[in-house]
Backbone bond lengths (Angstrom), bond angles and torsions (degrees), N, CA, C in turn:
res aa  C-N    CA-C-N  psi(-1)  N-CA   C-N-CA  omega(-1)  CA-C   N-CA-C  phi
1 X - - - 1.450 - - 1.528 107.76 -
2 X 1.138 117.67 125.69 1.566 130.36 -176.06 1.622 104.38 -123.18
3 X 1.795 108.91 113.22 1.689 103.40 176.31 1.647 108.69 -114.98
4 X 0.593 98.42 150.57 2.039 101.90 -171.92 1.450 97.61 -116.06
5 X 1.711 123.49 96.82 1.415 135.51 159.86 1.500 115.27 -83.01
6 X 1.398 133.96 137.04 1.317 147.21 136.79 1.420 105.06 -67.20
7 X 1.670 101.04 136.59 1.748 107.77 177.38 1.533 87.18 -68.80
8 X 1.368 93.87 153.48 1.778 124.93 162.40 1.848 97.18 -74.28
9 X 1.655 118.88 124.47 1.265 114.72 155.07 1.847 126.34 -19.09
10 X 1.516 95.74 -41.69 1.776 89.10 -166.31 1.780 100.76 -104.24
11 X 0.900 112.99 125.05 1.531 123.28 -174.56 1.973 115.06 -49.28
12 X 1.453 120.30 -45.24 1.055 110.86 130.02 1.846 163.78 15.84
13 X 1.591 77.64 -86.24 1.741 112.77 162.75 1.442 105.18 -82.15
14 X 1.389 131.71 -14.69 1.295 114.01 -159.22 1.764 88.56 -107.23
15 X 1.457 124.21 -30.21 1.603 119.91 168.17 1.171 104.92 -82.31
16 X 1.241 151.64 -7.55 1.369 125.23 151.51 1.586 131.82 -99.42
17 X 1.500 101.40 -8.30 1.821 94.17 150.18 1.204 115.13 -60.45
18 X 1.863 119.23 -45.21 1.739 128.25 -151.18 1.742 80.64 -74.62
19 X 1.072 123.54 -52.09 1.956 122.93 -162.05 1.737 99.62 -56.18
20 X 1.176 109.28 -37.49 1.478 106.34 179.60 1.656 130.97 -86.75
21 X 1.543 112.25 -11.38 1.281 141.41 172.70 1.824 93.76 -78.41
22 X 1.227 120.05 -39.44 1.483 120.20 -160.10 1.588 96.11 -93.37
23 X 0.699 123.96 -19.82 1.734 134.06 172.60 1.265 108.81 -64.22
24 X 1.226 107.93 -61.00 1.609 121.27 -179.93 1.547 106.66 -43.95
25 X 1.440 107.73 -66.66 1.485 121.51 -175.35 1.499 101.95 -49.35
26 X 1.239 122.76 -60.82 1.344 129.70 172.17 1.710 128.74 -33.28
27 X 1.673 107.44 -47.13 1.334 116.73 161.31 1.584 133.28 -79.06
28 X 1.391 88.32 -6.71 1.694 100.87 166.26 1.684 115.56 -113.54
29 X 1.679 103.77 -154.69 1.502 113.00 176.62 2.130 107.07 -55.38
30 X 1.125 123.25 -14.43 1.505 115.86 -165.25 1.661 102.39 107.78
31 X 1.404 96.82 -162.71 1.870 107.72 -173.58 1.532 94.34 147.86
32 X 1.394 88.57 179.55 1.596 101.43 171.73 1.243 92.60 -145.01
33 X 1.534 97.53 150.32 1.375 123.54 170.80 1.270 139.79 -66.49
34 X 1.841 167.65 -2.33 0.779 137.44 -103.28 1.354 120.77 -93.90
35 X 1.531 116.73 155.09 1.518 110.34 -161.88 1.070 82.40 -115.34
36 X 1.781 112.48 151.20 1.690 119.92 156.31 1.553 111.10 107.97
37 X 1.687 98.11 -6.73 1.866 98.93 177.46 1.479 123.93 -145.70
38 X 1.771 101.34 100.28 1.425 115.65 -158.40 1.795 103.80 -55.18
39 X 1.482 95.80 167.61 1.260 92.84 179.99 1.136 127.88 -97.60
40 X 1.451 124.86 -10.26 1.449 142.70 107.68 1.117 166.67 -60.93
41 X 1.330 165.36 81.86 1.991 102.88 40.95 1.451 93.29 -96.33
42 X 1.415 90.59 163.17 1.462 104.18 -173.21 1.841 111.26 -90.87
43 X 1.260 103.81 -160.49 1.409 104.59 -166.27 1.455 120.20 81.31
44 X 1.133 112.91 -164.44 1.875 107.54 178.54 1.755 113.18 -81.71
45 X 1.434 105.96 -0.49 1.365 85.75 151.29 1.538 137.55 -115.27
46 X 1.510 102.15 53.22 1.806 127.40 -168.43 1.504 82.52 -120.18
47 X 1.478 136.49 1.47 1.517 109.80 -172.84 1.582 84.43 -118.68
48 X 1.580 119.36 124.06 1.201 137.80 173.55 1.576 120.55 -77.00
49 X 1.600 88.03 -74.53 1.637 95.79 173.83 1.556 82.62 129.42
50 X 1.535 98.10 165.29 1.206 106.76 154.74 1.729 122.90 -165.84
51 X 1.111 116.63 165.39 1.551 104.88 -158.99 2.061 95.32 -116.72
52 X 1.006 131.29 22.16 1.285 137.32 -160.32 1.705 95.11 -94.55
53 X 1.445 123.23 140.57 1.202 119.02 -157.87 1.761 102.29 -100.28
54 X 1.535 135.73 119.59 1.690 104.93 -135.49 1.910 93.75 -93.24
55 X 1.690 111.26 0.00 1.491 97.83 166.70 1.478 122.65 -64.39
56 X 1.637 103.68 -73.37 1.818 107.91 157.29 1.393 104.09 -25.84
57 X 1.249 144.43 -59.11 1.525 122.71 -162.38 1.227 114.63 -93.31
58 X 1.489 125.65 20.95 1.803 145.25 148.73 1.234 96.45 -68.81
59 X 1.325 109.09 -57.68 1.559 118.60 -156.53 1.777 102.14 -82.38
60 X 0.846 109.68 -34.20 1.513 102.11 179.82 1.575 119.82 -79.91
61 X 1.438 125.95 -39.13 1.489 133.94 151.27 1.798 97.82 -40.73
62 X 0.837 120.94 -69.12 1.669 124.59 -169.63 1.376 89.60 -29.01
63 X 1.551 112.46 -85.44 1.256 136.53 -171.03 1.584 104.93 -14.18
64 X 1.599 104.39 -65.23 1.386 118.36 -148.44 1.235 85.43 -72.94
65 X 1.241 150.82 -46.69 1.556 157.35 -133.57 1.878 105.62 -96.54
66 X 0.910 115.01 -38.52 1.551 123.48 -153.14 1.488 97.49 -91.51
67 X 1.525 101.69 101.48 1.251 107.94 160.43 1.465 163.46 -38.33
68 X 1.388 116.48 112.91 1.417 129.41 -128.20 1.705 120.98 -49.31
């Protein structure tokens, strides 16, 4: 399973879509994530970019994920 996320404007919003995208994968077969390439329209303008730092957002999925 391959999902293609755009960061959310607010940094925030953008670790708790990715924490909840990784859940999913987690409660199913797995996948990978990629951040930064909408799923619309395709071609080279589906690759966004993104400025999200991807250690902090190890550590912040963890965070969000790891039961209370």
């Amino acid at each position: 399973m391959l999902d293609f996320k755009e960061a959310k404007p607010n940094v925030k919003d953008a670790w708790t879509d990715l924490a909840e995208a990784a859940v999913c994968f987690a409660n199913s077969a797995g996948g990978t994530i990629v951040v930064g390439v909408a799923d619309t329209p395709g071609g080279k303008q589906a690759f966004k970019g993104c400025s999200l730092d991807s250690d902090l957002l190890r550590q912040k999925i963890y965070h969000l994920t790891t039961p209370g």
